[in-house]
Backbone as XML, in Angstrom:
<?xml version="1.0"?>
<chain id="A" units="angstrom">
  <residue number="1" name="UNK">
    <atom name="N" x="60.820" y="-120.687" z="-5.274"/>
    <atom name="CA" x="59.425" y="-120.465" z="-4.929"/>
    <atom name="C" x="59.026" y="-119.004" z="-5.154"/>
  </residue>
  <residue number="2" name="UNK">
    <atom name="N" x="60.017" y="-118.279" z="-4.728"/>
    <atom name="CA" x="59.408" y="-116.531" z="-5.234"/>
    <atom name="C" x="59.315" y="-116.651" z="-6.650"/>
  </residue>
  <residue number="3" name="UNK">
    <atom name="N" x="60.086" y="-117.166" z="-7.083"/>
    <atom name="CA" x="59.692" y="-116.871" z="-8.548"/>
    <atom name="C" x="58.467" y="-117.061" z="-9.155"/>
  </residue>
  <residue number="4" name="UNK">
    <atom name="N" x="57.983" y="-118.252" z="-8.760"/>
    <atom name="CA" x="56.553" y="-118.857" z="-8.949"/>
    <atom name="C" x="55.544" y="-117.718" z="-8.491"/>
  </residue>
  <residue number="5" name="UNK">
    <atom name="N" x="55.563" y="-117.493" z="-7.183"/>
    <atom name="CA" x="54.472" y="-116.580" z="-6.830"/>
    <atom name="C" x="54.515" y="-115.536" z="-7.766"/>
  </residue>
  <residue number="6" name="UNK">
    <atom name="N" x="55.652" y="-114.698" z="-8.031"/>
    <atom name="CA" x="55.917" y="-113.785" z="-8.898"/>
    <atom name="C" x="55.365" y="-114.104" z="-10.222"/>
  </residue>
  <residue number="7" name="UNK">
    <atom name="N" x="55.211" y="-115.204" z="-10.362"/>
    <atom name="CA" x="54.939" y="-115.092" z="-12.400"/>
    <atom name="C" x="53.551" y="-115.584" z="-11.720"/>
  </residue>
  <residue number="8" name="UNK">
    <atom name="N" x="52.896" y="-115.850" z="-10.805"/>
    <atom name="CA" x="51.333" y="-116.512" z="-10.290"/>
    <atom name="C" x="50.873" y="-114.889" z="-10.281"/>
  </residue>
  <residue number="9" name="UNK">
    <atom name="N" x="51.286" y="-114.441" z="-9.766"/>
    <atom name="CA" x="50.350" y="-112.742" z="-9.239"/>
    <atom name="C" x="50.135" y="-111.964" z="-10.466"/>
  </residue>
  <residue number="10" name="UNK">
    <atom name="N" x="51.987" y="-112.112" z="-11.408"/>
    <atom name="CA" x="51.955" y="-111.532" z="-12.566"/>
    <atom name="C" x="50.372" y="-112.060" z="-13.462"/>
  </residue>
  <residue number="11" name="UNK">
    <atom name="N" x="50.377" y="-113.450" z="-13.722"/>
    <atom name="CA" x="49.583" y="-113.700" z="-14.796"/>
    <atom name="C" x="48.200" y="-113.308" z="-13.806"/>
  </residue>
  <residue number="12" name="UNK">
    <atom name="N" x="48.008" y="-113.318" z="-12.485"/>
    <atom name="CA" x="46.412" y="-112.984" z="-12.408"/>
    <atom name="C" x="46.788" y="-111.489" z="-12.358"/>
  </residue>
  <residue number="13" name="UNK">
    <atom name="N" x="47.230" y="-110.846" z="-12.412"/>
    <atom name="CA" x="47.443" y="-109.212" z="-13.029"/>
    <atom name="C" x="46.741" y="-109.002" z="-14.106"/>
  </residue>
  <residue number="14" name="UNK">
    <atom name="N" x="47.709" y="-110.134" z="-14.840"/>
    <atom name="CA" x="47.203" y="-110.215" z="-16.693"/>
    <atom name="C" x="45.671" y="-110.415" z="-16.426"/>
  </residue>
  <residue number="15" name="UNK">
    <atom name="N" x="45.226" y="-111.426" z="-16.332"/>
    <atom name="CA" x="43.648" y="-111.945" z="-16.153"/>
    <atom name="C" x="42.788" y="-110.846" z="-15.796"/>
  </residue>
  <residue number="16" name="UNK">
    <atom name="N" x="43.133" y="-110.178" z="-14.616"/>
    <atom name="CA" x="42.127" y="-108.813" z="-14.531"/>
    <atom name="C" x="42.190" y="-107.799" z="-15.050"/>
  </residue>
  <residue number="17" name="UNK">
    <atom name="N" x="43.236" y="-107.911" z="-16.024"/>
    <atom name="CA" x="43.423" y="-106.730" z="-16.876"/>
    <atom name="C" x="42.593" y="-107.112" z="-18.073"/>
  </residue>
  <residue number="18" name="UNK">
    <atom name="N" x="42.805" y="-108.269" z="-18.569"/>
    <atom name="CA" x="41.512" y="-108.740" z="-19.206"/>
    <atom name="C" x="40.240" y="-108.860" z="-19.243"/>
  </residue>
  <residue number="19" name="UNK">
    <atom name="N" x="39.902" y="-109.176" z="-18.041"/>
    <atom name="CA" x="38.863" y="-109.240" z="-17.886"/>
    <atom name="C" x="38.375" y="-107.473" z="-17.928"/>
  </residue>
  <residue number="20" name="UNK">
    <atom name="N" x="38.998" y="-106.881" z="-17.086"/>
    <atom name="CA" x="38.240" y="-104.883" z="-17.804"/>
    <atom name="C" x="38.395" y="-105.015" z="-18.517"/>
  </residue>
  <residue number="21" name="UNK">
    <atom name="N" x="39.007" y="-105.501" z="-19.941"/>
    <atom name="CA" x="39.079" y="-104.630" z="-21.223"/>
    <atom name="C" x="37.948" y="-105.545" z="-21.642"/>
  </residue>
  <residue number="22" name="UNK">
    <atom name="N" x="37.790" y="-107.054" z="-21.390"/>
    <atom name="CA" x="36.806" y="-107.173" z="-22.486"/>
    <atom name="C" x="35.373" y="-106.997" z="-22.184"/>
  </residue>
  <residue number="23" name="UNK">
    <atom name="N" x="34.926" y="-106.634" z="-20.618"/>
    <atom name="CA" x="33.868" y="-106.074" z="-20.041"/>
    <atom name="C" x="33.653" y="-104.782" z="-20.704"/>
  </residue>
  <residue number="24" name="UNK">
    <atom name="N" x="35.063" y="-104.295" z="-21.002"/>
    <atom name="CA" x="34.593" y="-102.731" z="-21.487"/>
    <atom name="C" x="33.976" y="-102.498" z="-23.105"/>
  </residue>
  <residue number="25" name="UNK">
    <atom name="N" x="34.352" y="-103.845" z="-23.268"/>
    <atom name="CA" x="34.148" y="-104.198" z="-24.569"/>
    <atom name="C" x="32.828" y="-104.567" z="-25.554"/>
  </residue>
  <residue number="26" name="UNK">
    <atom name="N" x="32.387" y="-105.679" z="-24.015"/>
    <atom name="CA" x="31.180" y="-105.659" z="-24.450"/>
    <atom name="C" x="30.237" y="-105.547" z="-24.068"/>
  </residue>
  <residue number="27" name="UNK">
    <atom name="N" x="30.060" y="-104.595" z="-23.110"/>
    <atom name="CA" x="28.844" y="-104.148" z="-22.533"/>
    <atom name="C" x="28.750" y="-102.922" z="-23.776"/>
  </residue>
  <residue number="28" name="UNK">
    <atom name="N" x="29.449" y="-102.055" z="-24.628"/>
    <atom name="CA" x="29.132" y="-101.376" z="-25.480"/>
    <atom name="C" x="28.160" y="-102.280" z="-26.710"/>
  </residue>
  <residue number="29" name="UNK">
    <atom name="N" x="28.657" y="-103.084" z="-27.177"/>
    <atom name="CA" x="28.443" y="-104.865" z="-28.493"/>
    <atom name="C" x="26.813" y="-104.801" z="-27.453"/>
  </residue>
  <residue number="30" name="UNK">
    <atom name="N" x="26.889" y="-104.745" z="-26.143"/>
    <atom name="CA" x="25.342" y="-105.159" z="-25.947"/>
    <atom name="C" x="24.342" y="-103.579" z="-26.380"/>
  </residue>
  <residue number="31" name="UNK">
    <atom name="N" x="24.841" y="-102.787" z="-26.080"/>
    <atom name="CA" x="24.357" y="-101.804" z="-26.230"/>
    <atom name="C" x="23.881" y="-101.683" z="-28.131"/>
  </residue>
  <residue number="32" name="UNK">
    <atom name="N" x="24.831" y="-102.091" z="-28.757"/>
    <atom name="CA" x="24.889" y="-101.587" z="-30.259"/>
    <atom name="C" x="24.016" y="-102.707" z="-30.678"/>
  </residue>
  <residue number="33" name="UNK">
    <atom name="N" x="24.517" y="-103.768" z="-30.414"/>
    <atom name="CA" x="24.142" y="-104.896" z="-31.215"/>
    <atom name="C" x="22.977" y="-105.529" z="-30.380"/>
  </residue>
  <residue number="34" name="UNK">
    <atom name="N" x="22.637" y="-105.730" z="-29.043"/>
    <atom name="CA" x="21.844" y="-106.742" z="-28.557"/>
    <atom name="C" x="20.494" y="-105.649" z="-28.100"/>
  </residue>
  <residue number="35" name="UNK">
    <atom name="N" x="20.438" y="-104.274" z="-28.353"/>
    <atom name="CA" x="18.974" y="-103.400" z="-27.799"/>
    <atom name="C" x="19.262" y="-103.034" z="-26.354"/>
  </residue>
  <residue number="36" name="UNK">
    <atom name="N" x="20.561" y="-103.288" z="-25.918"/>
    <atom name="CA" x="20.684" y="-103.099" z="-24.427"/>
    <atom name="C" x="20.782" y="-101.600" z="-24.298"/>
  </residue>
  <residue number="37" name="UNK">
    <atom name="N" x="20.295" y="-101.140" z="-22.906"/>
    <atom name="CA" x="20.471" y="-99.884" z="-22.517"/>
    <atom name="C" x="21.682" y="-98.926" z="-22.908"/>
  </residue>
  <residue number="38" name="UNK">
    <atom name="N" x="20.963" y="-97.919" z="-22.960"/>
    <atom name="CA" x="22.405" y="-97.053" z="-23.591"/>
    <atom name="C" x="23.194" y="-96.918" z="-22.208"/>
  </residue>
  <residue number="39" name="UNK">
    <atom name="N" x="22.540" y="-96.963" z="-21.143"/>
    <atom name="CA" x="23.195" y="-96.557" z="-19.566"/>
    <atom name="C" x="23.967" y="-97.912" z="-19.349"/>
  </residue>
  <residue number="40" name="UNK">
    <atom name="N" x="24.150" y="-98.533" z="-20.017"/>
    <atom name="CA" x="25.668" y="-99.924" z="-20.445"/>
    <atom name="C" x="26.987" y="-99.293" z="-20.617"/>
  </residue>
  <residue number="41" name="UNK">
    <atom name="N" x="26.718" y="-98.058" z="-21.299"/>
    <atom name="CA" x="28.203" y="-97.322" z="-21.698"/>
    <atom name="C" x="28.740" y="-97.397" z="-20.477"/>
  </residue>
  <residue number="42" name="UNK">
    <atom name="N" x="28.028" y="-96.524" z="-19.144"/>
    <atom name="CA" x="28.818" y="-96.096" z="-18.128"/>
    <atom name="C" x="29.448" y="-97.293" z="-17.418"/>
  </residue>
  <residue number="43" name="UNK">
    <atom name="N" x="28.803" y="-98.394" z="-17.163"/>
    <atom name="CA" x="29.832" y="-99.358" z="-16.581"/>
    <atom name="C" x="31.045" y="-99.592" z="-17.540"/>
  </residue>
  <residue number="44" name="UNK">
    <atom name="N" x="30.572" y="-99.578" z="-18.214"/>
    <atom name="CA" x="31.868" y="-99.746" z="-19.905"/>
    <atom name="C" x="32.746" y="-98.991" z="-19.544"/>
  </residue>
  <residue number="45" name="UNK">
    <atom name="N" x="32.634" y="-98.088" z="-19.360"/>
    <atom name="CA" x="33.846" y="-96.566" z="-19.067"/>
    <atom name="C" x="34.785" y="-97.224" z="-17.991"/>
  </residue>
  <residue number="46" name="UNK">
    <atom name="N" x="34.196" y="-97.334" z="-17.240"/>
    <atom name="CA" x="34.775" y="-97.559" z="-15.606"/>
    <atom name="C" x="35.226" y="-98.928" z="-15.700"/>
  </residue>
  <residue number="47" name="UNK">
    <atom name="N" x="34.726" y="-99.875" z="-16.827"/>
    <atom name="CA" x="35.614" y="-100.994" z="-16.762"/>
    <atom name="C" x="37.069" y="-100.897" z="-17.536"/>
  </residue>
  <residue number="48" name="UNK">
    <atom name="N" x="36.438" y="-99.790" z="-18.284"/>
    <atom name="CA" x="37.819" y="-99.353" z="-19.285"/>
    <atom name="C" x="38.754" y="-98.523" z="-18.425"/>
  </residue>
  <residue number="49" name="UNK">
    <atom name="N" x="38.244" y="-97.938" z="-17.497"/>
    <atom name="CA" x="39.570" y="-96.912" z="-16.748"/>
    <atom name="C" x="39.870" y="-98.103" z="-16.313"/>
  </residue>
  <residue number="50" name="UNK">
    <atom name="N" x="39.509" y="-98.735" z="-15.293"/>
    <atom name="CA" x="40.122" y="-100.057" z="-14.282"/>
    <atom name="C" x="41.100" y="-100.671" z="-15.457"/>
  </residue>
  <residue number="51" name="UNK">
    <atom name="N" x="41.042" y="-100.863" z="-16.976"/>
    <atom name="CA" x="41.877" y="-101.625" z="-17.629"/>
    <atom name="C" x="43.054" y="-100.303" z="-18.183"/>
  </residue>
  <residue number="52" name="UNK">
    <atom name="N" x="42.942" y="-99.544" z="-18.175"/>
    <atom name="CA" x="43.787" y="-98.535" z="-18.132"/>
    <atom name="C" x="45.147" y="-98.436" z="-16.780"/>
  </residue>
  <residue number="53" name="UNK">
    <atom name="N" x="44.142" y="-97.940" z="-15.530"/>
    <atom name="CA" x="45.022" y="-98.103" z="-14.281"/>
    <atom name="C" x="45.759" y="-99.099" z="-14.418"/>
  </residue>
  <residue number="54" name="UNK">
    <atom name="N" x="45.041" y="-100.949" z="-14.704"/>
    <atom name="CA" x="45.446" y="-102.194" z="-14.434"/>
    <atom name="C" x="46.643" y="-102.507" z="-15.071"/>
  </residue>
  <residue number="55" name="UNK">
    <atom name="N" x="47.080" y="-101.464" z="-16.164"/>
    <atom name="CA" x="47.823" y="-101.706" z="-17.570"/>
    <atom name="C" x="49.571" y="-100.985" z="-16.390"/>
  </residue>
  <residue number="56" name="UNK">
    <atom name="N" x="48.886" y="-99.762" z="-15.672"/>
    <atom name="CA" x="49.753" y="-98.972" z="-15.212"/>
    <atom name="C" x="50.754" y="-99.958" z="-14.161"/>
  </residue>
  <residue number="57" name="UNK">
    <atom name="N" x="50.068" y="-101.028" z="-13.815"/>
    <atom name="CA" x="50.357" y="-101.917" z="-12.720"/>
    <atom name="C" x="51.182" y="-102.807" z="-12.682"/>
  </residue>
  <residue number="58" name="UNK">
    <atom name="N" x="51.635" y="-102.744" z="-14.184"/>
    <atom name="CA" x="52.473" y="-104.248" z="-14.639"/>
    <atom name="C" x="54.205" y="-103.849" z="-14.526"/>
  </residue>
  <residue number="59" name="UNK">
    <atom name="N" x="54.942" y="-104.533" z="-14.232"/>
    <atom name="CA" x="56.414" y="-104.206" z="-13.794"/>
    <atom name="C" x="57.536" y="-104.370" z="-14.997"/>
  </residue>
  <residue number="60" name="UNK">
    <atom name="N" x="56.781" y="-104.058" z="-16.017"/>
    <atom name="CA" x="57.843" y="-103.950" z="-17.397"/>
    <atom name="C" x="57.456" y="-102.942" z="-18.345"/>
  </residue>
  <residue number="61" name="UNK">
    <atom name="N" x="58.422" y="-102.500" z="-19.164"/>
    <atom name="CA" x="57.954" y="-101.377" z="-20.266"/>
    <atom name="C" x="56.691" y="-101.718" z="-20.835"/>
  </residue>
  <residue number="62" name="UNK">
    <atom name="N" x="56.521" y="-100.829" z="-21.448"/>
    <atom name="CA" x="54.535" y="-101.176" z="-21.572"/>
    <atom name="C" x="54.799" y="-102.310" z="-23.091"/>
  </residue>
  <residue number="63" name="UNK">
    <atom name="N" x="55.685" y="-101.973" z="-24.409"/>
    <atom name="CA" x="55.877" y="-102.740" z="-25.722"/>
    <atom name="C" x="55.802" y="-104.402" z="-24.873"/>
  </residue>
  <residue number="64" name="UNK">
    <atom name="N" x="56.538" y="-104.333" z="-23.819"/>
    <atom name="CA" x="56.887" y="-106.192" z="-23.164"/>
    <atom name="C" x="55.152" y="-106.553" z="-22.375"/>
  </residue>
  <residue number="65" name="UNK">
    <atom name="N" x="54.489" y="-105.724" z="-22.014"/>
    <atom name="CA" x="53.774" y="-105.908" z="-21.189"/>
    <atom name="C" x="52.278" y="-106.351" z="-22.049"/>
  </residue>
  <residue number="66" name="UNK">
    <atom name="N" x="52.156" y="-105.381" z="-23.067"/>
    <atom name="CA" x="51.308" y="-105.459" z="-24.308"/>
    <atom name="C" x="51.650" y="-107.150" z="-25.482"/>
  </residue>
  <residue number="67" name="UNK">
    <atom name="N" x="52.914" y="-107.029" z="-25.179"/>
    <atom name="CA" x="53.220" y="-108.242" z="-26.036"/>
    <atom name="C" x="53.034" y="-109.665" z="-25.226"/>
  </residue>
  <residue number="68" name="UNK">
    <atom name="N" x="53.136" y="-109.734" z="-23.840"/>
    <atom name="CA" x="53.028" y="-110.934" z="-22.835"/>
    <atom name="C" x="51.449" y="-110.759" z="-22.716"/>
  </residue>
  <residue number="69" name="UNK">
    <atom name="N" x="50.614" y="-109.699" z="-22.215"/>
    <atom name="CA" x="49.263" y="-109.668" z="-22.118"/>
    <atom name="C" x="48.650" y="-110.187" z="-22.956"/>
  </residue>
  <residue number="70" name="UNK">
    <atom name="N" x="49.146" y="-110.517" z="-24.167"/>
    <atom name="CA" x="48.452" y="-110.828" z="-25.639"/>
    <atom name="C" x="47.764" y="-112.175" z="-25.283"/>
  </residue>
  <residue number="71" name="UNK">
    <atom name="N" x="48.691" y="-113.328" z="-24.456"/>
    <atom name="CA" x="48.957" y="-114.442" z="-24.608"/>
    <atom name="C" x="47.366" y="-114.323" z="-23.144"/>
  </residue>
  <residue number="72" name="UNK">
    <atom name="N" x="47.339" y="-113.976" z="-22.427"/>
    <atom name="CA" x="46.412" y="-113.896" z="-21.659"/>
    <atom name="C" x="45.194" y="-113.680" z="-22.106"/>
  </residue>
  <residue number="73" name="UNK">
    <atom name="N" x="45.238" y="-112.314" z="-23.152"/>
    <atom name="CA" x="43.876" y="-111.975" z="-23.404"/>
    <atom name="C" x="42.913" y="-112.941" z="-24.407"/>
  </residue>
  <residue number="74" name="UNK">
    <atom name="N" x="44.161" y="-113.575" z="-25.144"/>
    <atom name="CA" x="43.757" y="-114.593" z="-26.076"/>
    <atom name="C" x="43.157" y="-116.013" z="-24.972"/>
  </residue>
  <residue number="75" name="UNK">
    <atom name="N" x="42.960" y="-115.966" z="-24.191"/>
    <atom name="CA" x="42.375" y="-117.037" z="-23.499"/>
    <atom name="C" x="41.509" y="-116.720" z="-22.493"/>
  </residue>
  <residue number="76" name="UNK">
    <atom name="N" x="41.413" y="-115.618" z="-22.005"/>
    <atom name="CA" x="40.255" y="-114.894" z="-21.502"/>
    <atom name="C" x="39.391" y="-114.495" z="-22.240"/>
  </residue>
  <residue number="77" name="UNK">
    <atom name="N" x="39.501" y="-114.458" z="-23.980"/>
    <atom name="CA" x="38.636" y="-114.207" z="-24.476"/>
    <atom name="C" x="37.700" y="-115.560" z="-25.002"/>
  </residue>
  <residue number="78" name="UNK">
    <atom name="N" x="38.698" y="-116.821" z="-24.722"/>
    <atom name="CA" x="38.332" y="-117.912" z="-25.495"/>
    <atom name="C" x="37.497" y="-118.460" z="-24.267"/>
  </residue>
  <residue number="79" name="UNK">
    <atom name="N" x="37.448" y="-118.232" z="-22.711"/>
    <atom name="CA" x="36.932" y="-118.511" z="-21.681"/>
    <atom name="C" x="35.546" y="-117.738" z="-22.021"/>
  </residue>
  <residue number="80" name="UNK">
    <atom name="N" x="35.494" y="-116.543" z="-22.459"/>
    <atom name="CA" x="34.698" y="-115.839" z="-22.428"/>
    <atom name="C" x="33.261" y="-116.300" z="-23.271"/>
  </residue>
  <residue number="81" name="UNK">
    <atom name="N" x="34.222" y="-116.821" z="-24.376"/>
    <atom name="CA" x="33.449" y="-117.396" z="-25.322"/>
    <atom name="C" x="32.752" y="-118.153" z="-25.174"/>
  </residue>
  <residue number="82" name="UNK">
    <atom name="N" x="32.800" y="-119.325" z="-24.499"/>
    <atom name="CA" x="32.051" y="-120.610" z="-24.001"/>
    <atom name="C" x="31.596" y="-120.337" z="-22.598"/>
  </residue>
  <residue number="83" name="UNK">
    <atom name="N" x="31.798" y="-119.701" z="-21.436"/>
    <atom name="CA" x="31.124" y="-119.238" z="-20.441"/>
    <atom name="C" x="29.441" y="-117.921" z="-20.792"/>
  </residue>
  <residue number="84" name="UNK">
    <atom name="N" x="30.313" y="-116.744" z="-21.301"/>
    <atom name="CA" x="29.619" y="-116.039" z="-21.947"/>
    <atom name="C" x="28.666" y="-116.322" z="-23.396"/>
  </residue>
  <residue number="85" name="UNK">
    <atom name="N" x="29.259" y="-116.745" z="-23.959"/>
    <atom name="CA" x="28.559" y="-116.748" z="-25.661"/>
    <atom name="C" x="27.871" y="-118.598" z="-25.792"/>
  </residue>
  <residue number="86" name="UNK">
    <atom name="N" x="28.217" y="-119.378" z="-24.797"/>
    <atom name="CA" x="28.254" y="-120.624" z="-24.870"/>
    <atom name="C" x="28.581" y="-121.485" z="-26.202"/>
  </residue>
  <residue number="87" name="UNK">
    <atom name="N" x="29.828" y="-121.127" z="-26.580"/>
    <atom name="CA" x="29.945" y="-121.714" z="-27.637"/>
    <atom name="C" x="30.872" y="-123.042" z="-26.959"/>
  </residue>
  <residue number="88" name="UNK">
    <atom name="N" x="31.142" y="-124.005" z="-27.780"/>
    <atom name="CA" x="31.855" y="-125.207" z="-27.220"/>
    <atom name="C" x="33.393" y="-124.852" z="-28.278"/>
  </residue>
  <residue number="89" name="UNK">
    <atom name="N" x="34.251" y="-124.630" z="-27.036"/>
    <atom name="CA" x="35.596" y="-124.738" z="-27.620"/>
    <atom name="C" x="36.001" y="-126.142" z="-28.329"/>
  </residue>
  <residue number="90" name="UNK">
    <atom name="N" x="37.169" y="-125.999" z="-29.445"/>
    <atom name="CA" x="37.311" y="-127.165" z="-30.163"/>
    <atom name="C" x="38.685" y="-127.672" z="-29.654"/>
  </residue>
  <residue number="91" name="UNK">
    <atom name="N" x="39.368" y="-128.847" z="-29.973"/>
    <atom name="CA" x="40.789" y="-128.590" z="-29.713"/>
    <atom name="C" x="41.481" y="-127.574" z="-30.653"/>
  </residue>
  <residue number="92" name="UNK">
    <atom name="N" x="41.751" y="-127.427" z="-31.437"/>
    <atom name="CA" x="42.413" y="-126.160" z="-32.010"/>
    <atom name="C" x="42.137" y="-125.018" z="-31.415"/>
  </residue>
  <residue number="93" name="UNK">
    <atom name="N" x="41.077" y="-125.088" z="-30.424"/>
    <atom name="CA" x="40.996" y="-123.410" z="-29.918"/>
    <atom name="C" x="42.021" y="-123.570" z="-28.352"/>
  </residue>
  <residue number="94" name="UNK">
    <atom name="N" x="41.764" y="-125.043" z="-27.965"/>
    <atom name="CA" x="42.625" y="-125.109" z="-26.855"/>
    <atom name="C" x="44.184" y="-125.215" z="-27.259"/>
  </residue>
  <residue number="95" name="UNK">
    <atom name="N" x="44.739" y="-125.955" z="-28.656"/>
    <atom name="CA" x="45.830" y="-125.984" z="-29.070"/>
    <atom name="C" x="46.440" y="-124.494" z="-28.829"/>
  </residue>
  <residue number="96" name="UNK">
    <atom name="N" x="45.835" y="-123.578" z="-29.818"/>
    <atom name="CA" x="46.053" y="-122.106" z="-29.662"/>
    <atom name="C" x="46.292" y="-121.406" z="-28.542"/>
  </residue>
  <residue number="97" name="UNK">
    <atom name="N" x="45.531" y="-121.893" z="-27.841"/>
    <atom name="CA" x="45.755" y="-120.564" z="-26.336"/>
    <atom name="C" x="46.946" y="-121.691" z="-25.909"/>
  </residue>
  <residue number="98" name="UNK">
    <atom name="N" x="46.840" y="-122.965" z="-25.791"/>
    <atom name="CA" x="48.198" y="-123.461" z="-25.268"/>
    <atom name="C" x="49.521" y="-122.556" z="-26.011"/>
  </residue>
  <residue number="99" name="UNK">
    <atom name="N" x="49.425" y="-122.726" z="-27.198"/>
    <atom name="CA" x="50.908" y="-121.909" z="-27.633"/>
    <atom name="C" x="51.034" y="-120.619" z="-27.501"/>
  </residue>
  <residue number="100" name="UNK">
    <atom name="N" x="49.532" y="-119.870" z="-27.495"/>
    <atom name="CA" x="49.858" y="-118.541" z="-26.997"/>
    <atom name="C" x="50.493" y="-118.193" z="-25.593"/>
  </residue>
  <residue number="101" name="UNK">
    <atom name="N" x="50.432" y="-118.886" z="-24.659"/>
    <atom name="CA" x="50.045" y="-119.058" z="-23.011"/>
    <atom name="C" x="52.235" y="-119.065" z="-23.284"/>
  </residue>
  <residue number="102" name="UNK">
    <atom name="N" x="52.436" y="-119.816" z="-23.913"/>
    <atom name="CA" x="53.818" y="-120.735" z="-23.778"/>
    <atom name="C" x="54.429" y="-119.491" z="-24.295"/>
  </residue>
  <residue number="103" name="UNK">
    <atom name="N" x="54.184" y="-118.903" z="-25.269"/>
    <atom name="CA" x="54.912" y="-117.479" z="-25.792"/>
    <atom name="C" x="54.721" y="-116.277" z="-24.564"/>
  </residue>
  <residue number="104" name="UNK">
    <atom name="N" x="53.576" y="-116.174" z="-24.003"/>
    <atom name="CA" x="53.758" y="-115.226" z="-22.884"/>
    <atom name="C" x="54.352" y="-115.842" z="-21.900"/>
  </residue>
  <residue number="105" name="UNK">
    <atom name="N" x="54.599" y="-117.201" z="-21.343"/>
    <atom name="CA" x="55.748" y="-116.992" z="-20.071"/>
    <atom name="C" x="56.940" y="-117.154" z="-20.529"/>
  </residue>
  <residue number="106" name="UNK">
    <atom name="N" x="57.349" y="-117.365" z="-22.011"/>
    <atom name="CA" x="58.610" y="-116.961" z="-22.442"/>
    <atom name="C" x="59.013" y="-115.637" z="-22.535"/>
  </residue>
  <residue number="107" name="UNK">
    <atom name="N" x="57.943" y="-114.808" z="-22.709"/>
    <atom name="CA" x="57.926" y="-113.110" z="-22.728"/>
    <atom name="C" x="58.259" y="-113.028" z="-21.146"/>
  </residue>
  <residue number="108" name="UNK">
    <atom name="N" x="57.695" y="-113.404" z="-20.356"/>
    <atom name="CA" x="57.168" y="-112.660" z="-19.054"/>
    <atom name="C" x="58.368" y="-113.294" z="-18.177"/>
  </residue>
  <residue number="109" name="UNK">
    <atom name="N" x="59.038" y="-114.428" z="-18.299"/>
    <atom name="CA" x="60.464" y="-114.300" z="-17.878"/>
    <atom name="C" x="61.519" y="-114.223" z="-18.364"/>
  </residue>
  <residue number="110" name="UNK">
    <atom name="N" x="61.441" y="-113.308" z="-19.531"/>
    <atom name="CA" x="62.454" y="-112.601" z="-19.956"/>
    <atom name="C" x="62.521" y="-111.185" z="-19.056"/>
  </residue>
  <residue number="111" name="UNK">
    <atom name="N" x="61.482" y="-110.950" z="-18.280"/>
    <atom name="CA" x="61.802" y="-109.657" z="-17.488"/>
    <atom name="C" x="61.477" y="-110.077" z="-15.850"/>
  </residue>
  <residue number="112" name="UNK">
    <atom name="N" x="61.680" y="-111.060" z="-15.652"/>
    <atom name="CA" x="61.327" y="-111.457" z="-14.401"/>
    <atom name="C" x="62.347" y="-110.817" z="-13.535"/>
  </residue>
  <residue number="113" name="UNK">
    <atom name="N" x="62.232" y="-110.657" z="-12.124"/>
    <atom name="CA" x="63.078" y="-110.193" z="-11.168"/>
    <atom name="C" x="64.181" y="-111.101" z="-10.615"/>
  </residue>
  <residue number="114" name="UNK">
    <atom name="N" x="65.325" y="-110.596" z="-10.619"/>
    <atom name="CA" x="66.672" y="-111.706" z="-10.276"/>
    <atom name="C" x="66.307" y="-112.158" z="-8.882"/>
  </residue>
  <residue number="115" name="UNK">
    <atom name="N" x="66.942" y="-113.695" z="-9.660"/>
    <atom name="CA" x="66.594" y="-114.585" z="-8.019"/>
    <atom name="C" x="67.562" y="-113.518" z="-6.772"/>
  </residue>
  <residue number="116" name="UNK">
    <atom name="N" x="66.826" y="-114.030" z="-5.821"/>
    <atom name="CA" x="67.835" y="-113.521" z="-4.385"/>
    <atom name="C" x="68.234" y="-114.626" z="-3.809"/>
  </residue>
</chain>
């Protein structure tokens, strides 16, 4: 059961680390591309430090942490897509984040903490 909680906290780690980067992301895209206020940057910033700190937070070398996050961000962005952009996901977009998802908890317990 620890283990579970442990890879549960890990991946919503991942998720809010996602979620700042791609807030930081595109509140600038609204600024450039959609006529939005230039005063968009500053939440942008501060969503980008929070994904900075959030990065500091993770319990493996940063190369393992960047390479398991991948598998997260790729489905926070595909959430993003159809919540945010309302596009209708296809199965191939759900196929994808399924195999991405399956490569990050093969990453992410390769550094998991020894049972006790």
């Amino acid at each position: 059961m620890e283990q579970t909680t442990w890879l549960l906290k890990t991946i919503g780690l991942f998720m809010a680390t996602a979620l700042a980067e791609i807030t930081g992301c595109f509140l600038p895209y609204l600024w450039l591309r959609k006529d939005g206020s230039i005063w968009l940057l500053v939440p942008a910033a501060a969503s980008l430090a929070l994904f900075v700190w959030l990065l500091t937070l993770h319990p493996a070398a940063s190369g393992r942490v960047y390479a398991a996050y991948g598998g997260i961000y790729v489905v926070t962005a595909l959430v993003w897509l159809r919540l945010v952009d309302g596009v209708k996901l296809s199965a191939l977009d759900w196929l994808g984040a399924s195999i991405t998802l399956l490569g990050m908890v093969i990453i992410v317990l390769g550094w998991r903490p020894a049972a006790t």
